[in-house]
C-alpha positions, 0 to 999 in steps of 0.5 A: 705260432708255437715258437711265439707261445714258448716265447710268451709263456717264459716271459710270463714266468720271468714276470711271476718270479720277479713278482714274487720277488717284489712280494717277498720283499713288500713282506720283509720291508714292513716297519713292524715286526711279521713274527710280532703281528702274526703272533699277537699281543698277547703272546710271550717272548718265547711264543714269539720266537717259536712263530719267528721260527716257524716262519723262517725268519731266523734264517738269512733273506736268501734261505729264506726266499729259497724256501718260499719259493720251494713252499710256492712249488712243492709247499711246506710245513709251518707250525701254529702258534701253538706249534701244531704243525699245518701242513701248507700244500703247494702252491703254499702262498704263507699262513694266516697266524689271524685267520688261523688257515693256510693264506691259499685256502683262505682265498679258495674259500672266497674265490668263488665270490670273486669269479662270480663278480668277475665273470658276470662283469665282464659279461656285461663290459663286452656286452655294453662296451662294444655295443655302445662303442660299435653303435657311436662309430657307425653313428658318427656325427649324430645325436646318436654318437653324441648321447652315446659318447656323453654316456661313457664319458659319464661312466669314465668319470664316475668312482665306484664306490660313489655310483655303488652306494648311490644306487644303492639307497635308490634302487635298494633301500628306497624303490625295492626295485633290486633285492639286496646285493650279497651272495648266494652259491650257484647250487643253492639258486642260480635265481638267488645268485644273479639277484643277488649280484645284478646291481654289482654286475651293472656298477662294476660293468658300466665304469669299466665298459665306458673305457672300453666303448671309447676305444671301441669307437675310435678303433671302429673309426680308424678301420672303417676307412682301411682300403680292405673295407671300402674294397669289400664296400664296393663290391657290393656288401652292404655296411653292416656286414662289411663291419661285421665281417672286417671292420671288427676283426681289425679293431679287436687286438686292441680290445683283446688286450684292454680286455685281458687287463681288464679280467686280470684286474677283476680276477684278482679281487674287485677291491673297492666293488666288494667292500661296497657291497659287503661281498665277501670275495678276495678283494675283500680279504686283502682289504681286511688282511691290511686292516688287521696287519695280516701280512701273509694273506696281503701278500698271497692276495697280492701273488694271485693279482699279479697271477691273474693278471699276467696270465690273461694278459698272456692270453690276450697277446695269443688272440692278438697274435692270432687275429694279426699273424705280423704280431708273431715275427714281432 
């Protein structure tokens, strides 16, 4: 197990540096000039060559991804518009010339919008997932399985930004049944936060659970009739529990890892969830850094997507590892 742990982990980090790379160049390849943007219409020539070289960019492309890369471990100095020196600590991932912050501080301070979406999302997509999923398999055949798998084809085909402004205007703004979504931190109310992120809990969980209960029942169908469980079956155990006990340990890798693309995406910013609901999180930022041509924070958001997803998805291939020793000879 720990040869196969060494052996992921340097995938994962040949999979960050080639990340970085590409982020790199989405960053030089823009059709406009970065030191133009970052500086602004009305600075003068001189001020746009004194950003143009606070960022590097007089020097060649590979000093100039060194020194990115050298910012990401041990960060780096870069000088305001001004000049003002910041001081860019590691991991250094640029510096917002229209936020006029460090790209890493800006996500720091919108982070915990995002975990709080994330986490409370997910929760609701293993809940409901696997629920919905397990409940149709073991129904197969029935009304139950068909009400059931006409419910998460509904939610496979649902957009967000459509169910979210839907339920909005119902629930909201016409009924008063759900308070208004928006963010409210942990310490200031754990009452004020769930409220206030409940309705964008369900949306966000409910598109993404429907996938994630189709697989579920398939890969509930699948074990069912595997030899270990009619085994166990007839030794006397009953149903449920042989399901329990063995039918849900086999259909859980393929979970564990639609699970882990699943947190990665959603720890990397819920996009179009946050810009429904005015959330002020990651995905948010990003949205507003393309809006307004801020290319380091596009690209600093983009570098902790990548980040995200790759490390949960890491994680998912441990458990899976975990769950079917056949996987670590692999």
């Amino acid at each position: 197990m720990t040869g196969y742990v060494l052996r992921r982990a340097l995938q994962a980090a040949a999979v960050l540096l080639a990340i970085t790379a590409a982020a790199f160049g989405l960053f030089y390849a823009a059709p406009s000039d970065p030191a133009l943007i970052a500086c602004g219409p009305k600075c003068d020539t001189g001020q746009v060559e004194a950003v143009r070289h606070s960022m590097g960019l007089d020097q060649p492309l590979a000093g100039q991804y060194a020194d990115y890369l050298r910012g990401l471990v041990a960060g780096r100095v870069i000088d305001d518009v001004d000049g003002t020196p910041i001081d860019c600590a590691a991991p250094c991932l640029g510096y917002s010339y229209t936020l006029h912050q460090p790209v890493l501080d800006a996500i720091g301070d919108r982070f915990p919008v995002t975990l709080s979406l994330a986490g409370g999302a997910l929760a609701v997509i293993v809940v409901l997932g696997v629920g919905v999923g397990f409940a149709a398999a073991l129904r197969r055949g029935t009304a139950t399985d068909r009400l059931l798998s006409g419910f998460t084809l509904v939610g496979a085909s649902v957009q967000i930004y459509f169910l979210g402004y839907a339920l909005q205007y119902l629930l909201v703004y016409t009924t008063d049944l759900f308070p208004v979504p928006g963010y409210t931190p942990f310490g200031d109310g754990p009452g004020a936060w769930a409220a206030g992120l409940l309705l964008p809990w369900l949306v966000l969980g409910f598109v993404n659970a429907a996938v994630f209960a189709r697989l579920a029942r398939s890969q509930m169908l699948e074990t069912m009739h595997e030899g270990y469980v009619r085994t166990a079956r007839g030794k006397g155990m009953s149903a449920l529990r042989a399901h329990l006990k063995y039918t849900g340990r086999g259909a859980a890798a393929p979970l564990a890892q639609l699970l882990g693309l699943e947190a990665g995406a959603l720890f990397g910013g819920a996009f179009i969830t946050e810009t429904v609901f005015g959330l002020g999180g990651v995905g948010k930022l990003a949205v507003d850094a393309v809006v307004q041509n801020d290319l380091p924070t596009v690209v600093g958001t983009v570098l902790l997507a990548a980040f995200f997803v790759v490390l949960f998805v890491a994680l998912a291939d441990l458990v899976v590892a975990w769950l079917d020793p056949r996987v670590r000879l692999a």
